[in-house]
N, C-alpha and C positions, 0 to 999 in steps of 0.2 A: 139137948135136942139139936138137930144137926140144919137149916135153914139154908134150902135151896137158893140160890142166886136168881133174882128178879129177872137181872139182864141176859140177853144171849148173845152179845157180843165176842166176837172171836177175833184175833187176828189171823191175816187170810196168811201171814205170811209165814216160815218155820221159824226165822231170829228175827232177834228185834238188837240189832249191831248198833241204831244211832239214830236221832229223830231226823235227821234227812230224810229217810225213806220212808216216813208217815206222814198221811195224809191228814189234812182237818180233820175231817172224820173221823179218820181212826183215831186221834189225841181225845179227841172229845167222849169217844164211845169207852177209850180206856178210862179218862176221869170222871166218868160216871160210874162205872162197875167199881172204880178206888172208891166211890164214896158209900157205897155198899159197905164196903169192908170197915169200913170208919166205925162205922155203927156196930158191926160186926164186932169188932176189936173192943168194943165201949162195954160190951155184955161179960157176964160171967163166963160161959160156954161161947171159946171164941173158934170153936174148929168145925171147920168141913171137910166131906172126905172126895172132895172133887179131883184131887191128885193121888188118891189111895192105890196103891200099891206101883206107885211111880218112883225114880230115884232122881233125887237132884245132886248133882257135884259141886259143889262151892268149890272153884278152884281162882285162888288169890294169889299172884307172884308178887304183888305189891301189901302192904301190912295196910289193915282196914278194922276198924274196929264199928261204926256207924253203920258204913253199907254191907260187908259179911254178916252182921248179927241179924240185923232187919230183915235179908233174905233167908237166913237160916230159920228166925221165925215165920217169914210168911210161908217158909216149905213145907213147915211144922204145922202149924195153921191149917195147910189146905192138905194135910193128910198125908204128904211124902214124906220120901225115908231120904235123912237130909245127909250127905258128907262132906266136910270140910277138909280140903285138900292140905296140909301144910307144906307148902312150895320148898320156903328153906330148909327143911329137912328132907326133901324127893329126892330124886335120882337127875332131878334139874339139875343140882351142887355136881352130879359127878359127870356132869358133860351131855346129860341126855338133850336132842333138841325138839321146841316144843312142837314139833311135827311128831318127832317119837311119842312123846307124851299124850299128843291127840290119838294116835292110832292104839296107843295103851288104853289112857280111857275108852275108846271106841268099843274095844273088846270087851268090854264089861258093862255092856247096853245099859247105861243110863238113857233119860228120858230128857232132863233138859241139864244142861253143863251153862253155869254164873263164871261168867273171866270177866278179872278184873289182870292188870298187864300195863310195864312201863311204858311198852312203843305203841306208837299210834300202828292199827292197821292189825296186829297181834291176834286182836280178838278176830277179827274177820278172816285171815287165813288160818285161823286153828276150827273155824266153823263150817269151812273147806270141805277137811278131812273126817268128820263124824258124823254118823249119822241122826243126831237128835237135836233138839232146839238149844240154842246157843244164845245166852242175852248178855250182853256188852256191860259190864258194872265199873266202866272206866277203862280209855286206854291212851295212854300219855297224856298229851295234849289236847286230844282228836273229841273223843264226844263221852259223855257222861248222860245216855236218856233217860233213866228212872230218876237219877238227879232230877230232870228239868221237868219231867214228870209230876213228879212230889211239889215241886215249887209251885208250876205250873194250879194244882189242886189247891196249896194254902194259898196260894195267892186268889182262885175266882170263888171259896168261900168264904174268903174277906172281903170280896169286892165285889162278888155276883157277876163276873166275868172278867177277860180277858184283854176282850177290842178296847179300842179309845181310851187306855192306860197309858200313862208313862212310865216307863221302868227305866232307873239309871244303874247298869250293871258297873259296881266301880273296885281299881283295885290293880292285878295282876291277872288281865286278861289274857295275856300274850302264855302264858303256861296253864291255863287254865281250860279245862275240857267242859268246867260247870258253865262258863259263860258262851263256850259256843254252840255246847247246846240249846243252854235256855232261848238265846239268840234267836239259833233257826225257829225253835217252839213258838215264842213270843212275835215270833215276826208273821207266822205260817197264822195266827189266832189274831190277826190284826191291832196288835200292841207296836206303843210308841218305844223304841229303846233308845238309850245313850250309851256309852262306853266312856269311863270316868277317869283318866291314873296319869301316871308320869309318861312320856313318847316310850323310854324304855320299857314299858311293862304292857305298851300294846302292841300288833300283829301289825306289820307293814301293810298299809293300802288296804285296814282294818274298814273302813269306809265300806268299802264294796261287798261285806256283810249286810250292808241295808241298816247302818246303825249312823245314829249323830256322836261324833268324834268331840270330848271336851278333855282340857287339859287343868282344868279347873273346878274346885267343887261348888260355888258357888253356882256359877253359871251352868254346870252338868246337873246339879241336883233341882232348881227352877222349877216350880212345877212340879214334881214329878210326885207321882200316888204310890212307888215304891221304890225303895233303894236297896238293892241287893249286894252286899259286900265279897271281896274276894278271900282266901286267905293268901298270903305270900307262900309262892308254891317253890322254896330256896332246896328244895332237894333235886329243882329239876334245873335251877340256874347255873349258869357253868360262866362265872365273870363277877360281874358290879356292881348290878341292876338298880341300886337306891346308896347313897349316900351312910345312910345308917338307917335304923330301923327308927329312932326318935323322932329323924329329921321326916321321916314317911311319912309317922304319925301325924306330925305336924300340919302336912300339907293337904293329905289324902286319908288318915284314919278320919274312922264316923264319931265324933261326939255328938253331944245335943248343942251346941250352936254351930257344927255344920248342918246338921240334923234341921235345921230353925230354915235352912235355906228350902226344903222341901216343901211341899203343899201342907198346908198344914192337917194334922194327923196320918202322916204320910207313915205305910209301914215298913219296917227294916227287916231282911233278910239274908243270912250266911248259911253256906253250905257244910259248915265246922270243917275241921274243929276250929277252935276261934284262936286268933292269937292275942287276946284283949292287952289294949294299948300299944298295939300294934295297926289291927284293920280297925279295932272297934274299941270302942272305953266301955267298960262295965257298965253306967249308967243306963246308958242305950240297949248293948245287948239285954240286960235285965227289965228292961223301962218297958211302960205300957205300950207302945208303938210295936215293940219286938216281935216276930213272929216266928224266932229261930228253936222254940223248943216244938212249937206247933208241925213244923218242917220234920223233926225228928219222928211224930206218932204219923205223919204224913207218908212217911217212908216206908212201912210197914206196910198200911194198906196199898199204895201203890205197886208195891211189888206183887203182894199177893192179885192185885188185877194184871197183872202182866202175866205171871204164873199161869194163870189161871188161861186168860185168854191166849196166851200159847197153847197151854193143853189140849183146849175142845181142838186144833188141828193134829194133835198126834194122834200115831195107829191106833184104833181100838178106842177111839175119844169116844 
């Protein structure tokens, strides 16, 4: 049986490029309609046919196995006819550029096109050139919103909200698009954040984010009601950036007695994939605190309310 959606929340706008340009409202109206889908996803019969006779493009220049599947299911899900682009094998390899490639796809009216893409800024001028809804699934550095989305979700149904939290985002901020988005999200929802790692692995005059700056885990983790780990993102480093990966662990990977500096029952969060014993020791990721497999079923329905609430504004919604 096919179960209408309660909510009628829409976004007013055609892409959803990066949570800068959402408002409270809109974060809160999307993680309401995600929790729809939660329940949705928990039943036998998980489909609606809210996207039915829609197309979605999964187009990935970068290799993704978490956030490609997630959205492929939630296309699935909500009744679209889902395609998976494989980039390395296109006509990307033989020189085409990805200007070419939008006005290709353009020509074969899809309804909403998933980029994910190594340079910042990628996804927004290939959203340019097409005429259908365009959602941001990562690009370089720059922003990652269903990421912060999903976290955003497991986080206030473990804590029943958002405000008067402490979050200590730690790790490899400085290449990381999961922590600038969560940032803006976290900060826009009246949450306390920190920024946790070595000088090298944070953003020059990373402050002016509206974050507390620690170089230390003791003193960054203090209090806090959730500590969200980074992965080392060494495919985008171009240099030195850590010593060795041991000596990382040492200072800045999460066990449970840095873990013990946290408020206590504080919960842990990774965006995966994990480099364990690297950002995180097994105990922890595994251990009751963890909330990193929760984050995985979290991504699922998250996307499908974004899906979704882009839709009701396409032609013919």
């Amino acid at each position: 049986m096919n179960i209408a959606s309660k909510s009628t929340f829409a976004l007013s706008r055609r892409h959803l490029l990066g949570i800068e340009a959402l408002t409270a409202e809109e974060i809160i109206g999307l993680l309401d309609l995600a929790e729809e889908f939660v329940e949705l996803n928990r039943q036998i019969e998980k489909k609606r046919t809210s996207l039915r006779g829609r197309t979605q493009i999964n187009l990935f220049f970068e290799n993704s196995t978490r956030t490609q599947s997630s959205f492929e299911l939630a296309g699935k899900r909500l009744g679209a006819d889902v395609m998976n682009m494989s980039v390395s094998s296109s006509s990307m390899n033989k020189g085409e550029t990805l200007i070419d490639t939008a006005i290709t796809l353009n020509a074969m009216h899809p309804d909403i096109i998933v980029v994910r893409h190594q340079h910042s800024g990628a996804v927004e001028l290939l959203s340019r050139k097409v005429d259908c809804s365009v959602i941001n699934a990562g690009d370089g550095a720059h922003e990652h919103p269903t990421q912060a989305l999903l976290d955003a979700l497991t986080i206030r149904r473990n804590k029943g909200r958002l405000d008067r939290l402490t979050v200590a985002i730690c790790g490899d901020v400085l290449h990381s698009r999961v922590a600038r988005s969560n940032i803006i999200l976290l900060n826009r929802m009246g949450a306390r954040v920190r920024v946790v790692g070595p000088s090298t692995l944070l953003p020059p005059a990373v402050d002016r984010l509206g974050v507390e700056v620690f170089h230390d885990m003791r003193a960054g983790l203090a209090d806090a009601d959730i500590v969200m780990m980074l992965r080392l993102q060494r495919e985008r480093m171009n240099g030195s950036f850590i010593p060795s990966t041991q000596e990382y662990f040492a200072y800045f990977g999460l066990d449970s007695k840095k873990l013990a500096f946290a408020k206590p029952g504080a919960l842990v969060m990774h965006p995966g994939p994990m480099n364990r014993g690297v950002e995180i020791s097994s105990d922890v990721a595994d251990g009751a605190q963890s909330l990193i497999r929760e984050q995985v079923e979290m991504g699922v329905a998250v996307r499908m309310a974004v899906l979704e609430a882009l839709s009701r504004n396409l032609p013919n919604a």
